[in-house]
N, C-alpha and C positions, 0 to 999 in steps of 0.2 A: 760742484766737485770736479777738479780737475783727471779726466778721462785716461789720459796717457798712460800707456805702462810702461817705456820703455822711451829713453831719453839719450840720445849720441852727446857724448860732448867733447870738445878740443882742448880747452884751457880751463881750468881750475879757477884761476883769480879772476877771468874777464866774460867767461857766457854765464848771459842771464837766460831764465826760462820761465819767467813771468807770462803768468796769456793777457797783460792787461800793454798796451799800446800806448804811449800816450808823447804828446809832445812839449818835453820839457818845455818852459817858460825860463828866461834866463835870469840868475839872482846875480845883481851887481850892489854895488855901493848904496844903492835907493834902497835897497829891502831893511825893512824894519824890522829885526827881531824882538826886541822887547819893548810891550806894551804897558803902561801904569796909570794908562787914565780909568777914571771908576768904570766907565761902558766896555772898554775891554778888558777890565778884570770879570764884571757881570759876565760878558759872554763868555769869558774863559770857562768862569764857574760853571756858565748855563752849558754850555756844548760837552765839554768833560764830565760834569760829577748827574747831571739833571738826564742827558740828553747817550752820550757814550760810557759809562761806567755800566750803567743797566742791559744794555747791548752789550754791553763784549763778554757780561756774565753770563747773560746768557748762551750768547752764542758761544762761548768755549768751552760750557759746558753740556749744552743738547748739541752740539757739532761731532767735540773732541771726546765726552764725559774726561773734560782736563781734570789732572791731579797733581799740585803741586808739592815737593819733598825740600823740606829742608828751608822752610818758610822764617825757623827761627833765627836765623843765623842775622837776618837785618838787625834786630833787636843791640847788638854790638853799636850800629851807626846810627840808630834812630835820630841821633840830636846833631846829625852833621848829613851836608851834602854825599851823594856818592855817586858813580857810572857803574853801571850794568851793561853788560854786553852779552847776546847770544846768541845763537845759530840763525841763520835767514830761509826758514824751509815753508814759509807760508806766506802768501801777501797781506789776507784779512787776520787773520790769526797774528800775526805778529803784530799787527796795528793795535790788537786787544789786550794779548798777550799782559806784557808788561804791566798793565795799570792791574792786574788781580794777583801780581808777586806781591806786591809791598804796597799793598790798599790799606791808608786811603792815602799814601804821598802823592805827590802832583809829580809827572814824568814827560821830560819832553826828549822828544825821538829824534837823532838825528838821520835825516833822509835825502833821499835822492829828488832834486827839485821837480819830480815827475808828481812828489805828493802834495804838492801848492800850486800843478798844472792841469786837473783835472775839474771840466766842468761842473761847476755850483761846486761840488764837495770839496775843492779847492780852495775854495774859500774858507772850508769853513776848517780846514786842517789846521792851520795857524793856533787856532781857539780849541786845538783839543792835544796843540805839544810838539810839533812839527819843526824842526828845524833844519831846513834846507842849505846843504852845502854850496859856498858860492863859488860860479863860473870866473870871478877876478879875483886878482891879488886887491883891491884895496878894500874888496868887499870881507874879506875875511878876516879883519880887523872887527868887523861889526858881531860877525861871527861868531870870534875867541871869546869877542867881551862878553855875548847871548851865553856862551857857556859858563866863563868865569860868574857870572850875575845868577846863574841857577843853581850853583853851587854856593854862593855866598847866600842863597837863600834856605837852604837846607832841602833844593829839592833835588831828582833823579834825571842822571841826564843818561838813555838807553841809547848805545851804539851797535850796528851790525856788522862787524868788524868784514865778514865776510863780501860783502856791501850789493852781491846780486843775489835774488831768491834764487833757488834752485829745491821746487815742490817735496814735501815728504825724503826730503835725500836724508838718509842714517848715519853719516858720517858727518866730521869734521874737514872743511875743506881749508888748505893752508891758507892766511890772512898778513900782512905785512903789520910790522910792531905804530906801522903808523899814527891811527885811531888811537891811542894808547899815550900818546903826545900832552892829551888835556890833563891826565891824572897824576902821569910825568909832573909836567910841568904845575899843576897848583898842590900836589902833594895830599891827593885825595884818595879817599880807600873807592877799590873796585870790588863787584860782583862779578861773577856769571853766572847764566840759567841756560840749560841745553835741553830741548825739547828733544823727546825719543817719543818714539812710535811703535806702537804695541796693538797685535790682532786682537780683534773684537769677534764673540762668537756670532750675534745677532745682526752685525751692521758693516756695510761694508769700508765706512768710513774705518781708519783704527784711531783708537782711545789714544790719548798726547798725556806724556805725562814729562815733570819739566824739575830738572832736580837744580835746585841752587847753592852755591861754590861761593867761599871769601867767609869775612873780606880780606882784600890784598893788598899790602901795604907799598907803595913806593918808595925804596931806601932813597934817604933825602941825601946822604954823605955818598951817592955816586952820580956821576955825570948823566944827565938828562938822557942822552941817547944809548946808556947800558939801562936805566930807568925803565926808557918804557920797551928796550928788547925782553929783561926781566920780567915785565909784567904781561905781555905779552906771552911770553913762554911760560908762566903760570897759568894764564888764562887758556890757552891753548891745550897745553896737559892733561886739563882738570876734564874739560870738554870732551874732548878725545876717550878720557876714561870713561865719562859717565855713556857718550855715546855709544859704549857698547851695548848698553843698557835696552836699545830697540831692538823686536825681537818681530819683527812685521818689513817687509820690504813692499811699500804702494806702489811706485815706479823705480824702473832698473834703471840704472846710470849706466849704460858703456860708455869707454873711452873709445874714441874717433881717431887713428891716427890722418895727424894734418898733411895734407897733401903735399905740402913740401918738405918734410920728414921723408917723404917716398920719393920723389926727386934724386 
């Protein structure tokens, strides 16, 4: 359980406050996103549904007692791909997070190549949905295609638009329409889920409770970059609403003013 109570920050869209260390590995053109031989479909199946579905159940719910609202709303897209996006306020929790919205679909997370550089479980991230953003322009070709391919599959691709953790924070922090490019561009419905945080009488952890929003359609008759600022700005609102919804503060956020601001 992360200790902190009170957390300085300068920038909104670039400090991370993760306690975990780690030294990315760089993804270029070599990195293989999609897998279709039978042994890495087996261990896809084995590490996700045998190996991490049973763990994240549990743990989100003896952790968090999670409770998720608004679970039916998937039921509109069950027989087409979609993206889900939501707040970034936990490192292991968010890993789990996702695959108990819309269980039992297959959900692959796009992340910071920190989660396919981390000893042994590194490895094994790949095989439970991991999609690391790459360090080059020719590698992102491989990329696009890794998303376009899970989408033409009917399954969920989860973005964290906000893209650094920042623990238990109860607000919405600004996020650029960028992330928002893929659904733009293939003309696919979006989710959100906003996890808020709520005081527990018994336990000093608070209860996560995680309301789901959409889905969101991208107007196909306007230009790509009003696209995904639109969806973005829906996605952002919705959030923002729900997150008033936390009624527990675990760590305080102040803002830091930056030393060359006082210059």
């Amino acid at each position: 359980m992360d200790k902190r109570k009170v957390i300085y920050y300068t920038d909104e869209l670039n400090d991370e406050f993760s306690v975990t260390q780690i030294t990315p590995k760089k993804i270029d053109s070599s990195y293989v996103y999609i897998h279709d031989s039978l042994f890495k479909k087996f261990t896809h199946f084995f590490w996700y549904r045998i190996v991490a579905t049973p763990i994240a159940f549990f743990y989100v719910r003896i952790t968090f007692h999670h409770k998720t609202v608004g679970r039916k709303a998937f039921k509109e897209c069950r027989k087409q791909g979609y993206f889900m996006y939501g707040n970034h306020t936990h490192d292991i929790g968010d890993a789990f997070i996702p695959s108990m919205l819309n269980f039992p679909r297959n959900n692959y997370v796009v992340v910071h190549p920190n989660n396919v550089s981390m000893p042994y479980l590194g490895r094994v991230t790949p095989s439970l949905g991991a999609l690391p953003i790459p360090d080059e322009r020719e590698a992102f070709r491989n990329f696009n295609n890794a998303i376009d391919t899970h989408i033409s599959r009917k399954h969920t691709v989860v973005v964290y638009p906000e893209a650094h953790i920042w623990p238990y924070y109860t607000k919405i922090r600004p996020f650029p329409d960028t992330s928002f490019t893929y659904p733009a561009r293939l003309n696919a419905p979006v989710y959100c889920f906003t996890n808020t945080y709520h005081k527990q009488r018994f336990f000093k952890r608070p209860k996560m409770i995680t309301y789901i929003d959409g889905p969101f359609y991208p107007d196909p008759n306007k230009p790509l970059k009003l696209r995904r600022k639109e969806l973005r700005d829906k996605v952002y609102e919705t959030m923002c609403r729900r997150a008033e919804n936390s009624d527990h503060i675990q760590i305080q956020y102040i803002r830091k003013e930056n030393d060359k601001e006082n210059d």
